[in-house]
C-alpha angles and dihedrals in degrees: 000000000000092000098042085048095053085042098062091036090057098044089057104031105045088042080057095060104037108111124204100012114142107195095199086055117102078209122077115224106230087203118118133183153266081079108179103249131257124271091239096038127141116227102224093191146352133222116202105301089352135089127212104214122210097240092061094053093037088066097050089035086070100040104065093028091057084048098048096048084046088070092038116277107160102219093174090083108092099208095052090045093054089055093046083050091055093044086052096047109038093049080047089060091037095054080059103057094045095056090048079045090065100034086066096042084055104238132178144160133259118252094246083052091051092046096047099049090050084049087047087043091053089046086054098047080038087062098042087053082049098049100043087051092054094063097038080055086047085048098061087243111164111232095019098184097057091044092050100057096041086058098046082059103046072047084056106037092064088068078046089249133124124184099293090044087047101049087043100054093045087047091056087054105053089048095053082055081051092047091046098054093044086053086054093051082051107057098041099051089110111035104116122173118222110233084236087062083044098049093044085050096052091042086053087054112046080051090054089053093056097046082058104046089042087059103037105014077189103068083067077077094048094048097056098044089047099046124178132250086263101058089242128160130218101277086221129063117203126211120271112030127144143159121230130178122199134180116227136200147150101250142067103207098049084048100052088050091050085055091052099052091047088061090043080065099255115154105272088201092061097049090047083056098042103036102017110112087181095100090191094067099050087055114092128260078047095046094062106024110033133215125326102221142151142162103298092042118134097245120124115270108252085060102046096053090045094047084052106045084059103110114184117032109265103043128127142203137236112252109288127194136231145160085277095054123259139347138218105187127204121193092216088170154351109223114225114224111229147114111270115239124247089240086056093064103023107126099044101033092055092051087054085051098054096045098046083050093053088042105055081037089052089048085048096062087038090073092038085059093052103045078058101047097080094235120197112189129200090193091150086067100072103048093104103056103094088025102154089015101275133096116183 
């Protein structure tokens, strides 16, 4: 969880402090926050003593908002970018109250954790000298090098930054991400879950599983494609599941002689590797497992009757031919339906417990800090950023 935890943390907080990236850019932008603010700047909120300045949030305003209409985000629609407007703001505000969190808890980093974010601040200001002197080197310049890092710093000094300031700037943020998740260690030390919590929970969720199953037998596929962070299976299995292999190829007659080598005793796995022209198949989980498969699954007719009519595992078909060319089918397995046991699932089941607990308890005094926090918010000061859907 811990990883998981710093990941997502990092991926929204130092997003939220990146200033002058533009996602939608081939060009990275070296510039790093805290930036000091603008002499005509608008403070946009204040927490507690400190004020939260418009520039700040404008860059990472545009940021996420170029990334998010680059995968199709219509912010022209008033309604959706209100509510984009809100989410930016209100984590903007939040990243806040927790570093002043974890200023008042008195929190601090190791020396070896000191020590490893400057050297992953040098590595990052490292990359961008690299990168700008490979374009300066793409560019014909004479002396790349040289050119390279006198532009990186005419790039910082606009965010009124040279290198120190730079590698600074980018070391301060890694450690607030430290100091949050530390927070976060912190405040769910103690949280324990009863194994009557655990067991109700698990008695809720097998039933969940079999309301939807009941509805829509095809989401059991789903599920287990999709899978979860804590290697769980669905906690229901519906009626009528299988796995099922083939070997597929282009030609009859090819076909007709694989078959008869497979009855001749020959390794169907092997022939599936060496003559199958079906690459899923051939990717694990597939590989191993086979197909999931029962009677409402997406595959072309011809398969999916012949996959069906096999009766003991094991068994095979004839070749059978499809509009992909033709098929040798294996039975692999015949999926039992029935609800999984808690002993099944223990280990993992109880550490999603647990972390959803501490979750839902670390949101909860989340809120507590920022009721605290004596928040002002200038909401109304950012309404206009995303107007018309666009935001260069």
């Amino acid at each position: 969880m811990k990883k998981r935890y710093l990941a997502a943390v990092v991926a929204v907080f130092i997003a939220f402090s990146m200033i002058g990236c533009d996602i939608k850019s081939d060009t990275p932008s070296p510039s790093s926050s805290p930036t000091p603010p603008q002499a005509e700047d608008v403070v946009i909120a204040r927490v507690r003593d400190v004020e939260l300045y418009k520039s700040k949030f404008q860059s990472v305003f545009r940021i996420y908002f170029n990334n998010y209409a680059g995968y199709g985000a219509d912010f022209s629609d008033e309604e959706l970018l209100k509510s984009f407007q809100n989410w930016m703001f209100d984590t903007f505000v939040q990243n806040e109250v927790l570093y002043q969190q974890t200023q008042i808890a008195g929190l601090t980093l190791t020396p070896e954790e000191e020590a490893e974010y400057r050297q992953i601040a040098q590595d990052r200001y490292d990359e961008y000298v690299e990168y700008y002197t490979s374009l300066a080197e793409e560019a014909g310049i004479e002396d790349p090098a040289t050119a390279a890092v006198e532009r990186l710093l005419e790039d910082l000094a606009l965010d009124n930054l040279d290198e120190e300031g730079f590698k600074e700037n980018y070391y301060d943020e890694l450690r607030r991400v430290r100091l949050q998740e530390k927070l976060r260690e912190q405040v769910v030390a103690d949280v324990t879950v009863s194994e009557a919590v655990t067991l109700s929970s698990f008695k809720s969720d097998v039933q969940f599983y079999r309301d939807r199953y009941a509805e829509n037998p095809g989401s059991y596929r789903t599920d287990v494609s999709a899978g979860n962070d804590y290697n769980l299976p669905p906690l229901f299995v519906p009626e009528g599941y299988r796995r099922v292999k083939h070997i597929l190829v282009d030609d009859e007659q090819l076909a007709i002689s694989l078959k008869a080598r497979l009855d001749a005793g020959e390794d169907f796995d092997k022939l599936m590797e060496e003559y199958g022209t079906d690459n899923g198949i051939k990717s694990e989980p597939n590989k191993s497992e086979g197909y999931l498969m029962d009677k409402n699954t997406n595959f072309v007719p011809e398969f999916l009757e012949a996959a069906l009519a096999l009766e003991n595992i094991g068994d095979l078909t004839e070749p059978v031919k499809s509009e992909h060319g033709y098929h040798i089918i294996k039975l692999v397995d015949i999926i039992e339906s029935r609800e999984l046991t808690y002993e099944e699932v223990k280990e993992n089941y109880d550490i999603m417990i647990l972390e959803t607990m501490q979750e839902e308890h670390y949101k909860s005094q989340i809120e507590l800090w920022k009721e605290d926090a004596q928040i002002v918010s200038y909401i109304g000061r950012i309404r206009d950023m995303g107007v018309g859907g666009t935001f260069d």
